[in-house]
PyMOL Python script that loads the backbone (N, CA, C, O; Angstrom):
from pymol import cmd

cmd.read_pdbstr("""\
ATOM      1  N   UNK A   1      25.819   9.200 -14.211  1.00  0.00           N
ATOM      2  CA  UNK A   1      24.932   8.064 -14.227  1.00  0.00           C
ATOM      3  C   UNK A   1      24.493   7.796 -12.783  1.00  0.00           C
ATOM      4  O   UNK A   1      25.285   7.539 -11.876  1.00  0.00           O
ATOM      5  N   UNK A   2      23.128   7.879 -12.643  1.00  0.00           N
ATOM      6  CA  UNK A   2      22.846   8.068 -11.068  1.00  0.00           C
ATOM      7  C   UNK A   2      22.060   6.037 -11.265  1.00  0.00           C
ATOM      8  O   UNK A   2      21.732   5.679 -12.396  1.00  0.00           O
ATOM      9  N   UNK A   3      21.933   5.255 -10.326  1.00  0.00           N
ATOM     10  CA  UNK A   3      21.430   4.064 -10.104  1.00  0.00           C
ATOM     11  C   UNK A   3      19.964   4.549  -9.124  1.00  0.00           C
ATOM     12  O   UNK A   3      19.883   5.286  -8.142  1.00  0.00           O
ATOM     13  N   UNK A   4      18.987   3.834  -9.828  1.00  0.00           N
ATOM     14  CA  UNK A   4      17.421   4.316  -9.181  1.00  0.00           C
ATOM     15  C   UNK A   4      17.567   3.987  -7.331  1.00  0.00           C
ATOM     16  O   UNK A   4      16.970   4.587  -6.436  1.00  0.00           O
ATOM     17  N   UNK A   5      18.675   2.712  -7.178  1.00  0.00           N
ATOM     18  CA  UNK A   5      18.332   2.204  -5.615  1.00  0.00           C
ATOM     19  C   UNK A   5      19.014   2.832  -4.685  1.00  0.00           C
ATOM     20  O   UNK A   5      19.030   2.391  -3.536  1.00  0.00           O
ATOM     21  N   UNK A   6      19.856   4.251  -5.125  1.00  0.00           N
ATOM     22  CA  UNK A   6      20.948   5.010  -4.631  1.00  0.00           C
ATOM     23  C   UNK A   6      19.975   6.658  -4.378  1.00  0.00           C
ATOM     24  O   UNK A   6      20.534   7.680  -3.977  1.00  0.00           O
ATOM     25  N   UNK A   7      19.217   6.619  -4.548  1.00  0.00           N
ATOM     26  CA  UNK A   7      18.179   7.523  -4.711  1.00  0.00           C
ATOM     27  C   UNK A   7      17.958   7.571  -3.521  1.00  0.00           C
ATOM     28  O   UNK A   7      18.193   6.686  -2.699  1.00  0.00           O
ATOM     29  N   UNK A   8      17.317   8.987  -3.274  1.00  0.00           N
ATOM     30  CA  UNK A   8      16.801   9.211  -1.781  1.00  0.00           C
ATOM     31  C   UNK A   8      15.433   9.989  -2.060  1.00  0.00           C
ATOM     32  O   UNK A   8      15.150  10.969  -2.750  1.00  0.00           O
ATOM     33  N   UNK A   9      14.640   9.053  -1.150  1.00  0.00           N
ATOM     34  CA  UNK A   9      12.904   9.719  -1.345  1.00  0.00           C
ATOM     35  C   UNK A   9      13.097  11.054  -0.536  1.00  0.00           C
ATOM     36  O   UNK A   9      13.574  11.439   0.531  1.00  0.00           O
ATOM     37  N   UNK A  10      12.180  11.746  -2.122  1.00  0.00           N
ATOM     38  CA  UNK A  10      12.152  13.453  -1.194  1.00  0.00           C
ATOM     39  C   UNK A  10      10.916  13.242  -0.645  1.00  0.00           C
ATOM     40  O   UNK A  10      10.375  12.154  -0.843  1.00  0.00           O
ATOM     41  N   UNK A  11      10.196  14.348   0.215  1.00  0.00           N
ATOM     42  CA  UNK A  11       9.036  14.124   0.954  1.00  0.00           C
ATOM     43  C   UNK A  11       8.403  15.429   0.090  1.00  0.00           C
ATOM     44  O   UNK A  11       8.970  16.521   0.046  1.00  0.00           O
ATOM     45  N   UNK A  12       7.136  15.128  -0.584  1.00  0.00           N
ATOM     46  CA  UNK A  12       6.451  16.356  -1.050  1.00  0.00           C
ATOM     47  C   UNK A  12       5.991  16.688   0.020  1.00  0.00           C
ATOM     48  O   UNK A  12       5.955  16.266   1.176  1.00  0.00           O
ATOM     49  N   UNK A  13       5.505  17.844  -0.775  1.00  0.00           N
ATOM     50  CA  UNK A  13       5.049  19.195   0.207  1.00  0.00           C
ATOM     51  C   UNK A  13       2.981  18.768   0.105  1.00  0.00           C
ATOM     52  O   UNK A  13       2.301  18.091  -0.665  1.00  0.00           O
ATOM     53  N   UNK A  14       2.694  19.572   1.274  1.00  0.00           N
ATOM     54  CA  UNK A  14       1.184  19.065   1.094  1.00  0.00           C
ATOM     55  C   UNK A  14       0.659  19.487  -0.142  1.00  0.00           C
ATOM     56  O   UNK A  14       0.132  18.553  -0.746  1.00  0.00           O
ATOM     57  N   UNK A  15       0.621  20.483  -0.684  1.00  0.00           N
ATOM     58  CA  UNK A  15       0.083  21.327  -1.921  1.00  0.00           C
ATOM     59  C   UNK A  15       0.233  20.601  -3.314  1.00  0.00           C
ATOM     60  O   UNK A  15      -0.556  20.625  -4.259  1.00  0.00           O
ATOM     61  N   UNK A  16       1.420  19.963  -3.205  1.00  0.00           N
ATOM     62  CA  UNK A  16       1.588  19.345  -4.290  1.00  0.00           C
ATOM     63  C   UNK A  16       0.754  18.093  -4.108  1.00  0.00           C
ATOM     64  O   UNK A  16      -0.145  17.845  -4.912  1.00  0.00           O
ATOM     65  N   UNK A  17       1.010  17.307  -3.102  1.00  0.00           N
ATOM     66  CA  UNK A  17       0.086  16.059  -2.960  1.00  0.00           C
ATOM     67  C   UNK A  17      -1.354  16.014  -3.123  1.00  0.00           C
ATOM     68  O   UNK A  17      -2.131  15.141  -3.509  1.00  0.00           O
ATOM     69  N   UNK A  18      -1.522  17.558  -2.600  1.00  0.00           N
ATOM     70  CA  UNK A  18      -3.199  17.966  -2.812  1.00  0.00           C
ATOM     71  C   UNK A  18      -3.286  18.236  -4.468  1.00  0.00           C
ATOM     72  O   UNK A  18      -4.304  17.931  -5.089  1.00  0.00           O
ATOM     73  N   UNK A  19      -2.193  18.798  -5.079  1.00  0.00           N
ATOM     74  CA  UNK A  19      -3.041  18.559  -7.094  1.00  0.00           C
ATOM     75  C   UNK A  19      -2.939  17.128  -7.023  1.00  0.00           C
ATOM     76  O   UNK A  19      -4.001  16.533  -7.209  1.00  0.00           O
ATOM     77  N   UNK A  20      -1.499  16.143  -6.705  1.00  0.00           N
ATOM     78  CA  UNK A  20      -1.689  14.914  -7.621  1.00  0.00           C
ATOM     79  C   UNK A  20      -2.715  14.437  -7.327  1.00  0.00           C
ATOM     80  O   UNK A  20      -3.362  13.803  -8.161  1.00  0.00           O
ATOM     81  N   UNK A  21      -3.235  14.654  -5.782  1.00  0.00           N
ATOM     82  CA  UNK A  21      -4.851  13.900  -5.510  1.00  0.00           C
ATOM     83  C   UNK A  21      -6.001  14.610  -6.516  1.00  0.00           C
ATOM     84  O   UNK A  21      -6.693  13.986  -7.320  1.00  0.00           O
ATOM     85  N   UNK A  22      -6.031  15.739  -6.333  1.00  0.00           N
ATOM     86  CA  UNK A  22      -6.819  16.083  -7.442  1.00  0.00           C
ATOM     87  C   UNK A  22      -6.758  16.028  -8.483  1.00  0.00           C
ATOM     88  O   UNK A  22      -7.378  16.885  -9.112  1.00  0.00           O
ATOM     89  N   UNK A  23      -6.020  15.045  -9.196  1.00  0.00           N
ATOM     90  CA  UNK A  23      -6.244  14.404 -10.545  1.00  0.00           C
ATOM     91  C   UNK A  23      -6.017  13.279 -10.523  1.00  0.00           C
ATOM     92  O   UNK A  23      -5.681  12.803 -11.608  1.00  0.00           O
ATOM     93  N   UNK A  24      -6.094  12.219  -9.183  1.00  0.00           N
ATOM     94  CA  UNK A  24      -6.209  11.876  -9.317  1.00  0.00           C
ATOM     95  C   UNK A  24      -8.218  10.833  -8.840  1.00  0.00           C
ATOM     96  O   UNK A  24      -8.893  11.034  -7.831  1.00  0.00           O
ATOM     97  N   UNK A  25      -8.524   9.930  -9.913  1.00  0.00           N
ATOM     98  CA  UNK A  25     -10.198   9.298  -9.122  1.00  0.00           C
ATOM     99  C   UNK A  25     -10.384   9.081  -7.668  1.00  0.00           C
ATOM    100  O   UNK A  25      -9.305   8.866  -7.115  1.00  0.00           O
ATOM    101  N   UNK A  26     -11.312   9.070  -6.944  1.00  0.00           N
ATOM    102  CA  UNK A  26     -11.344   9.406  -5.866  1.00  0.00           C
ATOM    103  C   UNK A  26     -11.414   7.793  -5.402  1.00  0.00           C
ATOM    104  O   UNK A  26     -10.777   7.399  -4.426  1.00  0.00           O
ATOM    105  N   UNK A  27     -12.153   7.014  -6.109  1.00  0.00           N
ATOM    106  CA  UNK A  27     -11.721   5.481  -5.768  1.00  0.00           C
ATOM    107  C   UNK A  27     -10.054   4.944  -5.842  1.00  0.00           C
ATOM    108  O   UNK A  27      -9.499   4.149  -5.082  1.00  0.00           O
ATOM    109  N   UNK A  28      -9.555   5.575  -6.874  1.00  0.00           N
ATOM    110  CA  UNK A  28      -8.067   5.152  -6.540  1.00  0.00           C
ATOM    111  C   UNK A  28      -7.480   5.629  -5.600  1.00  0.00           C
ATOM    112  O   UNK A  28      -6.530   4.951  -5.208  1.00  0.00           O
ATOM    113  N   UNK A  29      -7.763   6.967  -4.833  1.00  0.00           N
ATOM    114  CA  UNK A  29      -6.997   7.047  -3.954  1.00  0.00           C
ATOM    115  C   UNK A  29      -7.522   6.747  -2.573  1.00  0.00           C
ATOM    116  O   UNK A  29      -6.882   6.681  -1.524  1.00  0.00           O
ATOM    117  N   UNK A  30      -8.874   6.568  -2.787  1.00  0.00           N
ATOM    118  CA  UNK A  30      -9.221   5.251  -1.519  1.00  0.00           C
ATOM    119  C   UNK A  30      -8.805   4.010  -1.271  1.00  0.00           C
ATOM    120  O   UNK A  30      -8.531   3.387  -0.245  1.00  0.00           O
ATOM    121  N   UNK A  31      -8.816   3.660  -2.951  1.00  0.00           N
ATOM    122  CA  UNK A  31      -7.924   2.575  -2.900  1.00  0.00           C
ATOM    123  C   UNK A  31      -6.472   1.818  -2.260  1.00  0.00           C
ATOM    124  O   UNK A  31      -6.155   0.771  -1.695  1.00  0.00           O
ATOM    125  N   UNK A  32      -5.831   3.104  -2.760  1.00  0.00           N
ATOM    126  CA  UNK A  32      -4.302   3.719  -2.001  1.00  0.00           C
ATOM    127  C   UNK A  32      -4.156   3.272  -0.877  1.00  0.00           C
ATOM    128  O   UNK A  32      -3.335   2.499  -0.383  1.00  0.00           O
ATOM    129  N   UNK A  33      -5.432   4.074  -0.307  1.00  0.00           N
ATOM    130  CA  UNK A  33      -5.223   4.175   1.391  1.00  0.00           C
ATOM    131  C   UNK A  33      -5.983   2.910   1.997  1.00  0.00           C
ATOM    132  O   UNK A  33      -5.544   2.534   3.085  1.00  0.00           O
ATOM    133  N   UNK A  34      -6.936   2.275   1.522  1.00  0.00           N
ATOM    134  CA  UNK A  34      -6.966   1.041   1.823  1.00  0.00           C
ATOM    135  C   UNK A  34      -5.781  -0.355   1.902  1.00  0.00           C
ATOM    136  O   UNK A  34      -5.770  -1.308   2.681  1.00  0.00           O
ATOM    137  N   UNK A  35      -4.753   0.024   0.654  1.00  0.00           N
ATOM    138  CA  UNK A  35      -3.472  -0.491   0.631  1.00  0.00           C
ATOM    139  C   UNK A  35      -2.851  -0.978   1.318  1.00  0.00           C
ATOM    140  O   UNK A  35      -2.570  -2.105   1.725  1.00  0.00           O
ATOM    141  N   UNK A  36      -2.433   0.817   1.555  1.00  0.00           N
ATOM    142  CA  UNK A  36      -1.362   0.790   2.888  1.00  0.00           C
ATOM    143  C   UNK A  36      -1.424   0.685   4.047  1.00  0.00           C
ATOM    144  O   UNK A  36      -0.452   0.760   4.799  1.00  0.00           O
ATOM    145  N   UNK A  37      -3.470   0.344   4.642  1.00  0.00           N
ATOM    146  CA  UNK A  37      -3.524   0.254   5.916  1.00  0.00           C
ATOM    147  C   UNK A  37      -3.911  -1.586   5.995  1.00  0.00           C
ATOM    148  O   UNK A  37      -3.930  -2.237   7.039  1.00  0.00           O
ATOM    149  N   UNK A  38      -4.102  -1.955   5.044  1.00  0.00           N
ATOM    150  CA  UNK A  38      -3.660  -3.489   4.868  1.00  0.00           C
ATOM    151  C   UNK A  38      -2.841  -4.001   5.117  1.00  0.00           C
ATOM    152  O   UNK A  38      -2.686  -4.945   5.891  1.00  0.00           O
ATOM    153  N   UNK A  39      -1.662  -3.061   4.037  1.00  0.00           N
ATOM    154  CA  UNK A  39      -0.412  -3.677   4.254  1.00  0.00           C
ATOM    155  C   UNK A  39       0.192  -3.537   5.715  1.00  0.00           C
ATOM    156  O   UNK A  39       0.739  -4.546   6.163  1.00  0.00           O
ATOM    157  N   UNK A  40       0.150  -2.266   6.600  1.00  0.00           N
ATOM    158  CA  UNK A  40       0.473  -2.607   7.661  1.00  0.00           C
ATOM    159  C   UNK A  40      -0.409  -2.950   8.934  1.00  0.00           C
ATOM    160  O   UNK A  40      -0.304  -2.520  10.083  1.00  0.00           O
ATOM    161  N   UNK A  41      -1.150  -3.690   8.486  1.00  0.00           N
ATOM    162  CA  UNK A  41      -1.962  -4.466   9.278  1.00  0.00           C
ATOM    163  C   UNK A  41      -1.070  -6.036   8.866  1.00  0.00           C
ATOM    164  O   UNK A  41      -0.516  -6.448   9.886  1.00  0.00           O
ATOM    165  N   UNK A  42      -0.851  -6.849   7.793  1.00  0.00           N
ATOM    166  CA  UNK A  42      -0.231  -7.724   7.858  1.00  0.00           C
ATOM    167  C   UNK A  42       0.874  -7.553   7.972  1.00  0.00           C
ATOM    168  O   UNK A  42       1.174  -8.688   8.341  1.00  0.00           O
ATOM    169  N   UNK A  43       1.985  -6.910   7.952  1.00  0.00           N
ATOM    170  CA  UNK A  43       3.107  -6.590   8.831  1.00  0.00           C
ATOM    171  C   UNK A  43       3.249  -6.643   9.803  1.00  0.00           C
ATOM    172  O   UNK A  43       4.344  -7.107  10.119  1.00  0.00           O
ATOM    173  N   UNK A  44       2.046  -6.121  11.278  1.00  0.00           N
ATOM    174  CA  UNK A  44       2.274  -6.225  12.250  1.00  0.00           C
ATOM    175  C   UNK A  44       1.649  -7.769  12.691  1.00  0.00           C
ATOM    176  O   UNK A  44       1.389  -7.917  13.885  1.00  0.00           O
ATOM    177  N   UNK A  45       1.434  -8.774  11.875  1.00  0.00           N
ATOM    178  CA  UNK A  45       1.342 -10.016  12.524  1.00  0.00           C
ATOM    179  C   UNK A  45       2.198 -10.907  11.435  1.00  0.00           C
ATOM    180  O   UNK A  45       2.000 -11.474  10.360  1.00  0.00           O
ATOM    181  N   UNK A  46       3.445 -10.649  12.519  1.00  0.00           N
ATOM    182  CA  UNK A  46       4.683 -11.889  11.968  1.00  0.00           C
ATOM    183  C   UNK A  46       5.064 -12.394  13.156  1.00  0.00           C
ATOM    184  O   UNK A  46       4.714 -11.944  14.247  1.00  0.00           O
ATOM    185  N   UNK A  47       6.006 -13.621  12.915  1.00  0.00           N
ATOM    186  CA  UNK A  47       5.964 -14.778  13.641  1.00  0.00           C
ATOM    187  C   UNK A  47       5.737 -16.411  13.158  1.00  0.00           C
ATOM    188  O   UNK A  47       4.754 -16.751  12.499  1.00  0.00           O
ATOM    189  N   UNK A  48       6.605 -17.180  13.513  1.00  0.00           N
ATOM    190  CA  UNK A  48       6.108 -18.055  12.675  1.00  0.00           C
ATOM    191  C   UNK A  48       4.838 -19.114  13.871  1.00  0.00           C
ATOM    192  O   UNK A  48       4.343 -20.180  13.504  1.00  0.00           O
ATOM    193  N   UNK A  49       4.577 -18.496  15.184  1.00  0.00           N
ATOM    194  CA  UNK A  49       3.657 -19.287  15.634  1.00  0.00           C
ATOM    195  C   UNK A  49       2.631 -17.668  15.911  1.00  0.00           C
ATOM    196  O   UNK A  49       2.997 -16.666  16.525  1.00  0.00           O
ATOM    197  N   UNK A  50       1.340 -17.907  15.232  1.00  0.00           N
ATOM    198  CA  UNK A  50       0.380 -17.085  15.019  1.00  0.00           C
ATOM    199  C   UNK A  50      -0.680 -17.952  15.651  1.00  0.00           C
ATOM    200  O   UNK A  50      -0.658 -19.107  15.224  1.00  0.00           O
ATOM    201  N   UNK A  51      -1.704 -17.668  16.657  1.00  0.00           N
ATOM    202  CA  UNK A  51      -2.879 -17.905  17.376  1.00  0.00           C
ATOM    203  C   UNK A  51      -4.036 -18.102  15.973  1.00  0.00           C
ATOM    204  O   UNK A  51      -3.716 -17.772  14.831  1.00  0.00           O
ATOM    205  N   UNK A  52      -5.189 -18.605  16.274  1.00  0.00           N
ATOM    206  CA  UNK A  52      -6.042 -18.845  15.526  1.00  0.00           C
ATOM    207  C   UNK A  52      -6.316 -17.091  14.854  1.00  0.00           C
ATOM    208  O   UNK A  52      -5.981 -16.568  13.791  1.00  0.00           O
ATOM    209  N   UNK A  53      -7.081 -16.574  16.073  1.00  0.00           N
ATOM    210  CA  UNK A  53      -7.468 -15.603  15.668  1.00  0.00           C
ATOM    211  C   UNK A  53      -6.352 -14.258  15.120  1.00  0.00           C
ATOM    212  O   UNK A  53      -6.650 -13.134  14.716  1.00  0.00           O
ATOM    213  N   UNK A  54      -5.346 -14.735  15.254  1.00  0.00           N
ATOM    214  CA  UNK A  54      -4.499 -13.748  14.689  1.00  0.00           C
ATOM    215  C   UNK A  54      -4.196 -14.239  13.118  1.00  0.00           C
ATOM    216  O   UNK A  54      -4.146 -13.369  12.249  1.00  0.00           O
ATOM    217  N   UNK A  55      -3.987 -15.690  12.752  1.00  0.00           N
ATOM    218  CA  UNK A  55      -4.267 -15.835  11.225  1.00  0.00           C
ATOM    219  C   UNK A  55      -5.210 -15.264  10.663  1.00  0.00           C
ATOM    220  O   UNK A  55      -5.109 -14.317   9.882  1.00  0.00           O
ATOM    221  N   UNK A  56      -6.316 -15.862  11.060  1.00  0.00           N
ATOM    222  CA  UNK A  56      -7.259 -14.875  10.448  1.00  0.00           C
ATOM    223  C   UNK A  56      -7.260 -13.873  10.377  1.00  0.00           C
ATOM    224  O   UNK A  56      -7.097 -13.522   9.208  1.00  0.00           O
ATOM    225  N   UNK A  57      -7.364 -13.075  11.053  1.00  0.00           N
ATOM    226  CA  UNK A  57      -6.934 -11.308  10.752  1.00  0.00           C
ATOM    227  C   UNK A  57      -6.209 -11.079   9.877  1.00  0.00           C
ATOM    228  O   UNK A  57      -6.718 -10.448   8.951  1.00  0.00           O
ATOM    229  N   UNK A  58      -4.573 -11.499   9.723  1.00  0.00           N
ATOM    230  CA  UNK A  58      -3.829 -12.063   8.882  1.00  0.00           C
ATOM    231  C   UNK A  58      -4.504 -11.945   7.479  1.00  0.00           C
ATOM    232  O   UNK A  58      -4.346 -11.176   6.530  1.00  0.00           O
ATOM    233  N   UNK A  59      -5.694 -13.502   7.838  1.00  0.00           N
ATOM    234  CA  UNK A  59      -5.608 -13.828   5.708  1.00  0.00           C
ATOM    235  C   UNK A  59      -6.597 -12.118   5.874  1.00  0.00           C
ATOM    236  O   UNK A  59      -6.012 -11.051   5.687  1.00  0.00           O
ATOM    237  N   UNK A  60      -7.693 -12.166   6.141  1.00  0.00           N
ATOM    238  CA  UNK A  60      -8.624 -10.629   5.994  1.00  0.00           C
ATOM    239  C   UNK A  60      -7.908  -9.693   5.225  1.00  0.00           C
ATOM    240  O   UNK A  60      -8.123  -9.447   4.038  1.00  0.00           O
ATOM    241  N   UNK A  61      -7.079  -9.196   5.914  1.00  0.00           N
ATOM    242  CA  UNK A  61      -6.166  -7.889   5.704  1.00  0.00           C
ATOM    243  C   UNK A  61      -5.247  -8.412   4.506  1.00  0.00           C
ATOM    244  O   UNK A  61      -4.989  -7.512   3.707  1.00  0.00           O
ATOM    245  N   UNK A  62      -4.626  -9.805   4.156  1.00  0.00           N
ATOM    246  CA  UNK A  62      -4.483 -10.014   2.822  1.00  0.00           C
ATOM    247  C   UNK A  62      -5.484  -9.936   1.536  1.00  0.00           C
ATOM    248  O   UNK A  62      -5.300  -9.750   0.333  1.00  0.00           O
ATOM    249  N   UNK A  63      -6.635 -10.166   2.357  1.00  0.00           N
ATOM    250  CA  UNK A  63      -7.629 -10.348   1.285  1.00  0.00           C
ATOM    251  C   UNK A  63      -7.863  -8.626   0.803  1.00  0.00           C
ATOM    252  O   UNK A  63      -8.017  -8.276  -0.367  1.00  0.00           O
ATOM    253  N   UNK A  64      -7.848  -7.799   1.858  1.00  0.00           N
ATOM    254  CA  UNK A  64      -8.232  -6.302   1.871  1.00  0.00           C
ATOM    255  C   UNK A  64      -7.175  -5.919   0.792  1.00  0.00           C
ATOM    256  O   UNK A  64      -7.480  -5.225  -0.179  1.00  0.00           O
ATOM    257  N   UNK A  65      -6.172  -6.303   0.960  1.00  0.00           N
ATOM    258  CA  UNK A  65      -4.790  -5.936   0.423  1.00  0.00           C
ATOM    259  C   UNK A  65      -5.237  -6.154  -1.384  1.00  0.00           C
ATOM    260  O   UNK A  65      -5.540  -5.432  -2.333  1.00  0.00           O
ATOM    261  N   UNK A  66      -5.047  -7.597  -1.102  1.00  0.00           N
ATOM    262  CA  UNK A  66      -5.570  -8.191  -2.568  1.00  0.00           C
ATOM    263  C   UNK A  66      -6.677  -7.783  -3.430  1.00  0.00           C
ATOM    264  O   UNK A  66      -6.629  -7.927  -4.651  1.00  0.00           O
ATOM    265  N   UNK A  67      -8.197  -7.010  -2.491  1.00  0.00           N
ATOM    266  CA  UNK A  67      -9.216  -6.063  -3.423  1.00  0.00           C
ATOM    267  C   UNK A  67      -8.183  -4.555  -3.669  1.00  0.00           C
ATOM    268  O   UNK A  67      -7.944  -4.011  -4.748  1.00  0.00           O
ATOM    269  N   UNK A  68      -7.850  -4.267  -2.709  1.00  0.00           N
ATOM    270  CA  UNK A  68      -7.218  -2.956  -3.542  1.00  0.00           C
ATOM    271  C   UNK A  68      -6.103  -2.972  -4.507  1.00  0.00           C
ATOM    272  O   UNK A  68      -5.981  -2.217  -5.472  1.00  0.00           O
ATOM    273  N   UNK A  69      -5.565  -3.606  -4.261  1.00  0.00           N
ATOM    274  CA  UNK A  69      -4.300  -3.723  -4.978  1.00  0.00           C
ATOM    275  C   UNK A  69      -4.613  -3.836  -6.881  1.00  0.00           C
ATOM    276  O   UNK A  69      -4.009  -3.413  -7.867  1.00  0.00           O
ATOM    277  N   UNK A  70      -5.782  -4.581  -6.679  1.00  0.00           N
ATOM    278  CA  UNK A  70      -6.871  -5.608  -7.544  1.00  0.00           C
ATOM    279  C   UNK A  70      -6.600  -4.140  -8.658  1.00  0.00           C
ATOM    280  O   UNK A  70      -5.839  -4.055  -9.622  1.00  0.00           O
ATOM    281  N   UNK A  71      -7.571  -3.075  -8.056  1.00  0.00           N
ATOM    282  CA  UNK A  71      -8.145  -1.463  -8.415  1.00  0.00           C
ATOM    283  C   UNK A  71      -6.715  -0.616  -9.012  1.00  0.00           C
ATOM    284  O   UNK A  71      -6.474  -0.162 -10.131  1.00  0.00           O
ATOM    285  N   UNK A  72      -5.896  -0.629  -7.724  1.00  0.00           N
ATOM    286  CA  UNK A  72      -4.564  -0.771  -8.415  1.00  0.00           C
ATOM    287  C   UNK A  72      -3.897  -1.045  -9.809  1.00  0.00           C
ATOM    288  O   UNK A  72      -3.370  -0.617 -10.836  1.00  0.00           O
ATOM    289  N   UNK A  73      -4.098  -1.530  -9.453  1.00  0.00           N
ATOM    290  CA  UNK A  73      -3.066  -2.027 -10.533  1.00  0.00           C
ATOM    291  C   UNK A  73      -3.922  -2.430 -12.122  1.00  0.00           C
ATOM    292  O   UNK A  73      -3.489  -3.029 -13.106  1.00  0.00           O
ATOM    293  N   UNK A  74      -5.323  -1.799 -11.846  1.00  0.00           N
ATOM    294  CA  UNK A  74      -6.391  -1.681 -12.916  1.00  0.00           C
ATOM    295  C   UNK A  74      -5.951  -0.363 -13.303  1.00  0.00           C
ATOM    296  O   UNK A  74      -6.277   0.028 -14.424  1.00  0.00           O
ATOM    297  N   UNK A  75      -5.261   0.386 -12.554  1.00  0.00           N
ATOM    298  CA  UNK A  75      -5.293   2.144 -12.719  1.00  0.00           C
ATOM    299  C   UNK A  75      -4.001   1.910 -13.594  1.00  0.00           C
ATOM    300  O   UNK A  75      -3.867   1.930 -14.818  1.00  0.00           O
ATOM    301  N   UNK A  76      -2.871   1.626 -12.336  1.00  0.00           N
ATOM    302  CA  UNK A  76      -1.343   1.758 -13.448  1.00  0.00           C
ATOM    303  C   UNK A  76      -0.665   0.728 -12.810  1.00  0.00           C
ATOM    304  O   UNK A  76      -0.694   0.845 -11.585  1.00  0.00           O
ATOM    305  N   UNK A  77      -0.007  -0.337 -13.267  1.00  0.00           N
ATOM    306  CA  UNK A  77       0.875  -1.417 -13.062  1.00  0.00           C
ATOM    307  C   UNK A  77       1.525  -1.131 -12.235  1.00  0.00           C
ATOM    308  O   UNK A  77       1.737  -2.028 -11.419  1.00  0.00           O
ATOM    309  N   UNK A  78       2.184   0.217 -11.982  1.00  0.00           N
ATOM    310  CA  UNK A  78       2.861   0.050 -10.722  1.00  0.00           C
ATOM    311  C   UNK A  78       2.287   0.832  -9.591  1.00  0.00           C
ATOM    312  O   UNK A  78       3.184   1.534  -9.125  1.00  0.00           O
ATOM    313  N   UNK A  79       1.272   0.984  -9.021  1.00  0.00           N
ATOM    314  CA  UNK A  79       0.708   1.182  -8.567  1.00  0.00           C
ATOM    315  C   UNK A  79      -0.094   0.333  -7.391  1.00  0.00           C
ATOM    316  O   UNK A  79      -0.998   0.806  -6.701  1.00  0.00           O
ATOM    317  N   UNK A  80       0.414  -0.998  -7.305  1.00  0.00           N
ATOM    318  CA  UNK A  80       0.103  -1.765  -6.408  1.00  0.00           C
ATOM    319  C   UNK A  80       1.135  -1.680  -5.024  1.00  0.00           C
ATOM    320  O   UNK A  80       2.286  -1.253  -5.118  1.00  0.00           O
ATOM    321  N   UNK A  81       0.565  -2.131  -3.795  1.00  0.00           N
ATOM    322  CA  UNK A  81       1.198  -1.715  -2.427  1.00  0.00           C
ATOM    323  C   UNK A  81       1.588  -3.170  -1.888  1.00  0.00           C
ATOM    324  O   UNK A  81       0.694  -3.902  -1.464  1.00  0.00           O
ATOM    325  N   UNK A  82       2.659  -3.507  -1.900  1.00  0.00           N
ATOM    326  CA  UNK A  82       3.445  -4.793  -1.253  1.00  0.00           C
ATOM    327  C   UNK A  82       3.423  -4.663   0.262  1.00  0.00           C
ATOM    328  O   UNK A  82       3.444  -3.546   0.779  1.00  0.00           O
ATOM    329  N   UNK A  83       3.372  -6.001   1.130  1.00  0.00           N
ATOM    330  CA  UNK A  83       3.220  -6.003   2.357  1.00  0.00           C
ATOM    331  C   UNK A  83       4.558  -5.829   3.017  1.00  0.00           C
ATOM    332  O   UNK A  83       4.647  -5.614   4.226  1.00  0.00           O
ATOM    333  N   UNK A  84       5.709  -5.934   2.136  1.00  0.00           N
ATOM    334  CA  UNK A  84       7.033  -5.462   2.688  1.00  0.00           C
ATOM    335  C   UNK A  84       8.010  -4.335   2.181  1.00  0.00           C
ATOM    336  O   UNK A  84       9.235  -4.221   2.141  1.00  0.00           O
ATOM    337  N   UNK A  85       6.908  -3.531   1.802  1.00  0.00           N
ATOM    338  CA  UNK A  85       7.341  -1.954   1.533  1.00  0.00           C
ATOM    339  C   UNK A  85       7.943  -1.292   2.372  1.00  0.00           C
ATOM    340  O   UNK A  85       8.185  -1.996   3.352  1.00  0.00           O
ATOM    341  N   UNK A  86       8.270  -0.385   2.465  1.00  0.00           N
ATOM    342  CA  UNK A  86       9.236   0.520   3.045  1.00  0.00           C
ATOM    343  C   UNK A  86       8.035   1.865   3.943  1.00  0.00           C
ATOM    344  O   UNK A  86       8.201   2.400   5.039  1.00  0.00           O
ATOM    345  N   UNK A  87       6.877   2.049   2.929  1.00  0.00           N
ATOM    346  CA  UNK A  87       5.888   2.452   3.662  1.00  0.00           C
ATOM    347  C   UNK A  87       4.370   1.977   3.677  1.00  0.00           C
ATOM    348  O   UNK A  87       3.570   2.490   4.460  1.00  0.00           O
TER     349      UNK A  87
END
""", "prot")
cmd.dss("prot")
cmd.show_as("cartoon", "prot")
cmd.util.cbc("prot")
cmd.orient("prot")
C-alpha cells in the first residue's frame, strides 16, 4: 500500500512531454504556461507590507492566474495551477 504524498515526482523525458503536448489543444497548453508564470509572479511578491505598485502587480498576475486557471479547469478539474505549488 503505497500513500500518494510519499511519492516522488519522476521528471519525464522531453519526447514524452513532446506526445502529451501533442495531444494535447494548443490553447490549453498556453494556458498551462500562462499559469505557472502567474503563479510565480505572485509568489515572488510576499510580505505583509507591499508598496502601491507592487499590489498591483500582485492583484494583475492574480487576475492572469484566475483567466487561465478559468481555461483550466474548463479542460480537466485538476488541471488548475495554485500560487503555492511546488512548481
Amino acid at each position: 500500500m503505497t500513500a500518494s504524498h510519499l511519492l516522488v515526482p519522476v521528471p519525464i523525458p522531453d519526447r514524452v512531454a513532446a506526445l502529451i503536448g501533442a495531444c494535447t489543444p494548443p490553447h490549453i497548453l498556453q494556458a498551462e504556461y500562462d499559469a505557472a508564470c502567474a503563479a510565480r509572479e505572485v509568489r515572488s511578491f510576499r510580505g505583509p507590507r507591499l508598496c502601491v505598485e507592487d499590489q498591483a502587480d500582485r492583484e494583475q498576475a492574480l487576475a492572469e492566474l484566475a483567466r487561465a486557471n478559468k481555461i483550466l479547469a474548463a479542460h480537466h478539474p485538476l488541471l488548475p495551477v495554485h500560487p503555492g505549488a511546488p512548481w
